[in-house]
N, C-alpha and C positions, 0 to 999 in steps of 0.2 A: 756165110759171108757173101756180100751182093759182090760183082763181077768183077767191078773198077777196084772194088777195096784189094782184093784177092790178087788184081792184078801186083799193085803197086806195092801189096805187102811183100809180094815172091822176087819184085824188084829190087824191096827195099835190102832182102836177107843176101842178092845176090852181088851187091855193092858193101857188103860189111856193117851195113845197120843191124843191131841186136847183135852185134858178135864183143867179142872181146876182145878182139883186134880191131874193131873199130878207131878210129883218131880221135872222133870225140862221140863217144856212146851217148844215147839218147839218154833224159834222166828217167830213174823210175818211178814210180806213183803209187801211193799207197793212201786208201780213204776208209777212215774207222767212221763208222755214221751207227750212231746209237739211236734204242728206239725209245721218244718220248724221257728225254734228258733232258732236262731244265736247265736256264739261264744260269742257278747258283747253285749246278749239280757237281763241280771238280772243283779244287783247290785253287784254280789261278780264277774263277769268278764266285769265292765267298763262300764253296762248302762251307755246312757245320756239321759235328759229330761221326764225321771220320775222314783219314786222310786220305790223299792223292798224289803219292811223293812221284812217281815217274810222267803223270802229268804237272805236275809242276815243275819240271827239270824240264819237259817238251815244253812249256812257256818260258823260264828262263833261256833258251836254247833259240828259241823263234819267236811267233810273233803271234799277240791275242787279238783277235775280230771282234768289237762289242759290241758292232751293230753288224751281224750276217746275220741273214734271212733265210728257212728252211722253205721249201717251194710249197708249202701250206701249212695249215696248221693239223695236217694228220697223214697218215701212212703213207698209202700208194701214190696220192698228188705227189707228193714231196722225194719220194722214190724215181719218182718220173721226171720231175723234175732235174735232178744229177744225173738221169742217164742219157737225157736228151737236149738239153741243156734249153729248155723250154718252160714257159708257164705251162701249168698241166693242163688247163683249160685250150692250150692251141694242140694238144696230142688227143686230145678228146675223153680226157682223164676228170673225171668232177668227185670221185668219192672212190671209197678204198672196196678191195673185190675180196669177194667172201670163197669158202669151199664151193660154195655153188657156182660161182658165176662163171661163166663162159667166155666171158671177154678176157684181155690182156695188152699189153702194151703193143701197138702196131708194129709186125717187123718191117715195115715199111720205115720207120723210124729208127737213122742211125745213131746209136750206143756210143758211150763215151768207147765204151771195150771194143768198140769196131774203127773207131776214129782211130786209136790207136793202133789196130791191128794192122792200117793202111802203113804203120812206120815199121813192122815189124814184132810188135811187143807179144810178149806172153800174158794171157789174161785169165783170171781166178778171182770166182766170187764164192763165199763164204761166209754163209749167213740167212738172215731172213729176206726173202726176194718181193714179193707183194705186187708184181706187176703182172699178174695172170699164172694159174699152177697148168693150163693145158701144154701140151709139149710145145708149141709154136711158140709159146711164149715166154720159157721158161731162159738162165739165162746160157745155154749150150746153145740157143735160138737166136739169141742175141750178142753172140760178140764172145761170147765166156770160154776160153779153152777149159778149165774146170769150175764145178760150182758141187759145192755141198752145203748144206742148209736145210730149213723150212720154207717151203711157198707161201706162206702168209703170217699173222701172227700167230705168237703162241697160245692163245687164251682163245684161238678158233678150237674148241677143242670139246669133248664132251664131258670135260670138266669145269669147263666156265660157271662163275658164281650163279646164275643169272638159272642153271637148270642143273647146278647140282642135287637139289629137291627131287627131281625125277628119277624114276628106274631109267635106267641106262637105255632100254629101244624107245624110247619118248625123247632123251636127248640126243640119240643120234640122228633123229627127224631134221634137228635144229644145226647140233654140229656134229659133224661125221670125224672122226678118226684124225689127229693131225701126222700126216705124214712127213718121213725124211727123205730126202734127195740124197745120192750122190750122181751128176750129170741128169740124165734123164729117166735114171733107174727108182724106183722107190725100196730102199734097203728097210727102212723100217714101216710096215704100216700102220701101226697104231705108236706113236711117242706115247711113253708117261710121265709121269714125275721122276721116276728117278735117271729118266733120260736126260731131262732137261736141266736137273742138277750138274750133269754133266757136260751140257752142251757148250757154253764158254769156252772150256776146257778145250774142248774137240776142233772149236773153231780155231782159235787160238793156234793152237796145236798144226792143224791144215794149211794157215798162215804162214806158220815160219817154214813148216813143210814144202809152200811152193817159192817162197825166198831161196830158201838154201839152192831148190831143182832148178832154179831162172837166175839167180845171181852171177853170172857171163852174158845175161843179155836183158835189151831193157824190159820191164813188165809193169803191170799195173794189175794191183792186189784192191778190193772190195770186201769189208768186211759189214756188212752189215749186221752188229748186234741185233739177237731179237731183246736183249735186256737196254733199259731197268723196264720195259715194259710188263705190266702185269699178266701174267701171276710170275713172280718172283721168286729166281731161283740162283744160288750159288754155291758153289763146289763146297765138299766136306770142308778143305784147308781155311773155307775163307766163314763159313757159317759160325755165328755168335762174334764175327773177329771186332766189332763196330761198337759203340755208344748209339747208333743211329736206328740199329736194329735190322734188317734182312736188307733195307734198302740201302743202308751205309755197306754191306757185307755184300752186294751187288757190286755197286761202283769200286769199292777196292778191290773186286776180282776182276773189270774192266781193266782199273789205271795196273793191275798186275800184267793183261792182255799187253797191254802199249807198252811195258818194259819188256816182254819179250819179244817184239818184233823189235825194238829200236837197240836189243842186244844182236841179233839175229843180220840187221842190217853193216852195226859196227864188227858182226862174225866174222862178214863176207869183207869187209874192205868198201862197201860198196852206202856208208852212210850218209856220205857229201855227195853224189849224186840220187838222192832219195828224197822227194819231195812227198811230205805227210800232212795229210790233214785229217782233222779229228774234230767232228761235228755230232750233230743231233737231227731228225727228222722232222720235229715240234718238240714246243715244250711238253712242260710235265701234267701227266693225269689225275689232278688236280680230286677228281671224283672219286677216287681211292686212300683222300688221307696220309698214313703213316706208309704205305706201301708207292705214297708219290715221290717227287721232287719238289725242289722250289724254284720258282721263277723270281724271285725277289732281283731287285727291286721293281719289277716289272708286275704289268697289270694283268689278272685273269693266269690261263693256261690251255693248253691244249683244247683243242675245236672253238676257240675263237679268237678273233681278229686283233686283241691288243697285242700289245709285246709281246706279251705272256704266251700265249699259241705260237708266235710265228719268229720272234728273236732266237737266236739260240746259241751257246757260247761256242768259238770256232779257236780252234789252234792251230796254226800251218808252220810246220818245220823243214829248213832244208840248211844245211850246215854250208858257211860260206856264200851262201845266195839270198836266205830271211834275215836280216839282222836279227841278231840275238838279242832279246826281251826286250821287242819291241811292240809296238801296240797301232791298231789303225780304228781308227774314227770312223773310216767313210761305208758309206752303205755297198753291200755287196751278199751275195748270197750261193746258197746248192748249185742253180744254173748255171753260173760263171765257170764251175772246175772243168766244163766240156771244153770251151773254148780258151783257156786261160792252158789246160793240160795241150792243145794242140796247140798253141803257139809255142809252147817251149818244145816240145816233141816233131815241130816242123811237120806237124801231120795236117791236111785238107778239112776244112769243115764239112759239115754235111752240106749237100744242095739244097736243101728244105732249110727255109726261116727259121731261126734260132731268136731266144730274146738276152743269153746270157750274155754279157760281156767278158773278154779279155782283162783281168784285174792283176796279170802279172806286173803293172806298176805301181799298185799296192803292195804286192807281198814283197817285191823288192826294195821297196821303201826308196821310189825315186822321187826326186827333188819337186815338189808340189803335185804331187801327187793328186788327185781326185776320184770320187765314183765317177764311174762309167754309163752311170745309171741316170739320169736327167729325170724320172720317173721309175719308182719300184711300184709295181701292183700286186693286189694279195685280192686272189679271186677265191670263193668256198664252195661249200658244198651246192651240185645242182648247178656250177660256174654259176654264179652270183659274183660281180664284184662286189668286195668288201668295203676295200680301203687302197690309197694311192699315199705312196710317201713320198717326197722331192725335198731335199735338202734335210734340214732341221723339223719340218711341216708333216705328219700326216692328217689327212680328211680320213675320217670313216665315213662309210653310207649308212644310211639307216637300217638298224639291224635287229632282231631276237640273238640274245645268246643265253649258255649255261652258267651259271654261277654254282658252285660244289659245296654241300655242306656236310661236315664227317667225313668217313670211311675209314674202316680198321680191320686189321689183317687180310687183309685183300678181299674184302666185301668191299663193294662201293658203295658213296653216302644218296645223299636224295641231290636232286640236281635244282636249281631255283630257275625259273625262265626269268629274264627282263629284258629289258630295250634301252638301245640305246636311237637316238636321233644324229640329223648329217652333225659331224661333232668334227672341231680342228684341233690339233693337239702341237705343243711347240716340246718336239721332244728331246731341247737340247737343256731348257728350262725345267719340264716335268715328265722325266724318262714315266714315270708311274701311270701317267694318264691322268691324273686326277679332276684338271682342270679344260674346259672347251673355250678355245678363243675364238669360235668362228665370228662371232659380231664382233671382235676389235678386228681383225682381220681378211674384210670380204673382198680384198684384192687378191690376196694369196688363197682362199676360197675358191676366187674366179679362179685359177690359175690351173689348182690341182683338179679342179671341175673340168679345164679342155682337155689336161691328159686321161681322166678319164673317159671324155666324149672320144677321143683317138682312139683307144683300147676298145672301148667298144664296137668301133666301127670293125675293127677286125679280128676282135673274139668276140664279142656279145656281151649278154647281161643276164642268164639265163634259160631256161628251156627254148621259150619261146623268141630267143636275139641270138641268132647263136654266128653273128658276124661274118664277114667274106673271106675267112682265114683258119677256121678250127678244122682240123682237121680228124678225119675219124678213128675210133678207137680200132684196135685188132677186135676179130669176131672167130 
């Protein structure tokens, strides 16, 4: 923890913050972020073939997002995004880090988990982490009093479809060994299947484990599933349980995870000050078929720029403070929960530029309410800007993307390339994307065209723009 935090935190414990005698205890915070869950992947946005009764009771209870935005359309971007409440392209973040790579989230960059540490809180992550596996960067580096999990995806593995054909030392060339964390230790080093069958379970489990050990004082829990991401895995109880097949038998071993943290919370006494949110990284992996989700009615999916990649269904809970089964329109996204979670927790922002907004008058459903947002941007791989959304309006820039054809039991299908050109979309008229207005439209064209000349100037456009504001990755 940097100096000032440590300072203020030791201040904060010495005036009765985090205690239970507090007069008015800070609220807690608790963020389920699934990995590569689609638009119409739970009960309260359109599942089909199997249910989601404890997320549909967290939507009856709170309030549904149907337009927040994952901080890209894939892993680490979007990881990085919620912990620094930044576009990933300003942390120096353009594409997701492999077993090999050496880089990881700058600890120069302060953590939601450190933001809050200035007020006191107890902080646990658990889950798949994806912002660098060297110890500097892991998250005991970052802000995390505990973390158990995997450093990257699951399917880094040497089991990946792609060189299960090989003898095993020809794929270890490619993927080494997926290891488990607990803090900075490696307790398992080789995961297999039938670890991972069990890993929900275990996260799950470490969940209400550090609820019960912090519920006297305030905390903020991170649960980053590595599911429904591919390869697909859930517990014995929950296997065959579905009409949908291993991906329905997924998601119902999730929405089972979010009833027992929200029994766990009503344990303690402690569920009216509990504020939950329950998101997705990107949409769904589209290039896997029967083993995906659905982005419906949204366009595309995961790695690229329509809805599809970057919408993703959001559900925020807090008993007494959300209205109950309410619903918000306006655009909002990952970034936001840094500084939205430090407003209500009376904690300091970072010194360093942030692009997330404060949307606590969103979730509280105050009187005209608006984004905060004047401009959203969705930068990609290689930081390329994408697309720039304002209001009901997005511009895309001219692009290649993947289009998915097939894929079955966790083989993936063949990927189609196409193009799209500069394209406007009115997406209060055509959430699908189907239609470009930019020639009825070359005012609103103009318009989203300066905020993207703005954003450029101080992130760039690319390798070679890389603007008077990005800042560099950890090394």
């Amino acid at each position: 923890m940097r100096p000032i935090a440590l300072l203020l935190a030791s201040f904060s414990l010495l005036v009765g913050i985090g205690t239970a005698d507090s007069a008015e205890r800070a609220p807690n915070f608790v963020v389920i972020f699934c990995d590569d869950m689609g638009y119409a992947d739970i009960g309260p946005f359109g599942a089909e073939g199997y249910e989601t009764p404890h997320l549909d009771q967290f939507a009856r209870e709170g309030m549904k997002f149907t337009d927040f935005y994952a901080g890209r359309a894939f892993c680490t971007p979007s990881r990085a995004a919620l912990m620094t409440g930044c576009i990933p392209t300003r942390v120096g973040i353009g594409g997701n880090f492999g077993p090999k790579s050496k880089a990881g989230l700058n600890p120069a960059e302060m953590t939601v988990a450190e933001v809050l540490k200035q007020r006191g809180y107890a902080t646990g992550c658990f889950g798949k982490w994806h912002l660098g596996h060297e110890a500097q960067f892991l998250p005991p580096s970052q802000g995390f009093d505990e973390y158990f999990g995997i450093p990257y995806s699951n399917d880094m593995w040497p089991f990946h479809p792609n060189v299960r054909h090989l003898p095993m030392a020809e794929r270890l060339k490619r993927w080494p060994h997926l290891p488990l964390y607990e803090g900075l230790k490696i307790i398992n080093p080789q995961v297999m299947a039938k670890d991972q069958v069990t890993l929900t379970k275990r996260l799950t489990e470490r969940t209400v484990k550090f609820i019960e050990k912090n519920h006297e004082r305030p905390f903020f829990v991170y649960l980053p599933s590595p599911q429904p991401h591919v390869p697909l895995f859930a517990s014995t109880k929950f296997q065959g349980a579905t009409k949908r097949g291993l991906f329905g038998d997924v998601l119902s071993e999730i929405d089972w995870a979010v009833g027992q943290i929200l029994a766990a919370l009503k344990k303690h006494d402690i569920d009216e000050n509990t504020c939950i949110v329950f998101t997705s990284d990107n949409g769904p992996w589209l290039l896997y078929g029967d083993h995906a989700g659905s982005a419906k009615p949204l366009r595309e999916g995961k790695g690229t720029f329509f809805e599809g990649g970057v919408r993703v269904p959001c559900l925020m809970r807090w008993p007494g403070r959300i209205p109950a089964g309410s619903e918000c329109g306006e655009v909002a996204g990952v970034m936001d929960l840094l500084p939205t979670f430090a407003q209500f927790a009376d904690a300091p922002l970072p010194e360093r530029k942030i692009d997330g907004k404060d949307i606590s008058a969103l979730m509280l459903a105050k009187p005209n309410a608006k984004s905060p947002h004047e401009a959203f941007f969705h930068y990609g791989g290689g930081n390329r800007l994408r697309a720039v959304r304002s209001g009901k309006w997005k511009l895309m820039f001219p692009q290649t993307y993947s289009s998915p054809i097939g894929g079955e039991g966790g083989i993936p299908g063949k990927a189609q390339r196409r193009m799209i050109g500069l394209s406007l979309f009115n997406l209060e008229e055509d959430i699908g994307e189907t239609t470009d207005v930019a020639d009825r439209h070359p005012d609103v064209v103009a318009r989203l065209q300066k905020y993207a000349a703005n954003i450029r100037r101080e992130l760039g456009d690319g390798a070679n723009n890389v603007g008077s504001e990005r800042r560099p990755l950890g090394r």
